[in-house]
C-alpha positions in Angstrom: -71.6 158.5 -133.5 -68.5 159.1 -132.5 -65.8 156.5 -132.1 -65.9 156.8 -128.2 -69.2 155.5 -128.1 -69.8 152.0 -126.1 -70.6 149.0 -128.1 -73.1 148.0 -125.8 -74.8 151.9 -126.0 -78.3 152.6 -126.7 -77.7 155.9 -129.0 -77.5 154.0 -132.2 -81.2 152.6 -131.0 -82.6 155.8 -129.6 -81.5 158.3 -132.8 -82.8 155.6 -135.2 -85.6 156.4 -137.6 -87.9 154.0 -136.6 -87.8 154.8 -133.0 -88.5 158.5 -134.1 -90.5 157.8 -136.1 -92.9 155.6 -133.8 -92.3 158.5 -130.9 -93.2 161.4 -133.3 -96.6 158.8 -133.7 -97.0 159.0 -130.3 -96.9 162.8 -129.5 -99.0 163.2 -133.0 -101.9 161.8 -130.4 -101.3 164.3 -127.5 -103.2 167.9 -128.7 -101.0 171.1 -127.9 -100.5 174.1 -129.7 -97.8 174.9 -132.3 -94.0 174.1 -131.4 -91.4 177.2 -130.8 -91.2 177.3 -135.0 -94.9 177.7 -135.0 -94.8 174.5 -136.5 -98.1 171.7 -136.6 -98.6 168.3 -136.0 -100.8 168.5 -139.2 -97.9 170.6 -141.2 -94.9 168.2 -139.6 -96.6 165.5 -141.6 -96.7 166.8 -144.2 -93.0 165.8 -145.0 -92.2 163.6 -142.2 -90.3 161.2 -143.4 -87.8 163.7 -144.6 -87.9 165.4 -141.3 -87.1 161.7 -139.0 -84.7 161.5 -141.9 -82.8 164.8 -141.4 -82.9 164.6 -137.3 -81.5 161.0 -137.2 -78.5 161.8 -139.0 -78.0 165.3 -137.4 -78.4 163.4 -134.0 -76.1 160.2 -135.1 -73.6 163.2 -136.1 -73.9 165.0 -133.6 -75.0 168.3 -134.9 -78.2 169.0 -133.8 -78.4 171.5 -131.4 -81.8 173.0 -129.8 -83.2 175.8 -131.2 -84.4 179.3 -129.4 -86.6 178.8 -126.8 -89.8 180.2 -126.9 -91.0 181.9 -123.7 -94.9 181.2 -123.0 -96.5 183.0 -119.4 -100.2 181.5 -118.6 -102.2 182.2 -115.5 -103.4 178.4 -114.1 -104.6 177.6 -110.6 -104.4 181.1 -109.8 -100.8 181.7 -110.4 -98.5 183.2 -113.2 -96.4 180.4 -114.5 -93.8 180.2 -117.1 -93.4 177.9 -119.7 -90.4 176.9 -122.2 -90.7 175.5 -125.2 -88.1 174.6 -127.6 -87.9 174.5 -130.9 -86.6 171.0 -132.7 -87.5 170.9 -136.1 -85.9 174.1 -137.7 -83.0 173.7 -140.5 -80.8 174.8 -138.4 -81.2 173.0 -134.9 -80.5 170.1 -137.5 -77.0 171.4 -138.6 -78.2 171.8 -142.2 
């Protein structure tokens, strides 16, 4: 964090581990297809702690930074739409 950070702020709560740990819990529930890195749910476990590790420092820091985004097109409701999706896990979106 840096030293202009409130006291009273919320970061320190919201980069935590435990509260990215309990959201990456949650969105383990929710089915989807593979993140911009091509990355799982299943493989993400794999060495989560690690990972919620990694993040909450880079984002207490303040290095992370988003990765690429990947572009997704899909026909729905009888329209082309577009779709974003970013990549958040890769070693470099976490400043290592």
């Amino acid at each position: 964090m840096t030293s202009g950070t409130a006291a009273h702020s919320l970061m320190r709560q919201a980069v935590g581990e435990r509260t990215l740990k309990r959201a990456a819990r949650q969105c383990m529930g929710r089915t989807g297809s593979p993140g911009a890195d091509g990355m799982t749910w299943r493989a993400f476990r794999q060495d989560m702690p690690a990972r919620i590790t990694a993040l909450s420092a880079a984002l207490s820091a303040g290095t992370w930074r988003p990765g690429p985004l990947r572009v997704e097109e899909f026909d729905a409701w009888g329209k082309r739409h577009t779709g974003l999706d970013p990549g958040f896990w890769t070693p470099e979106t976490l400043g290592s």
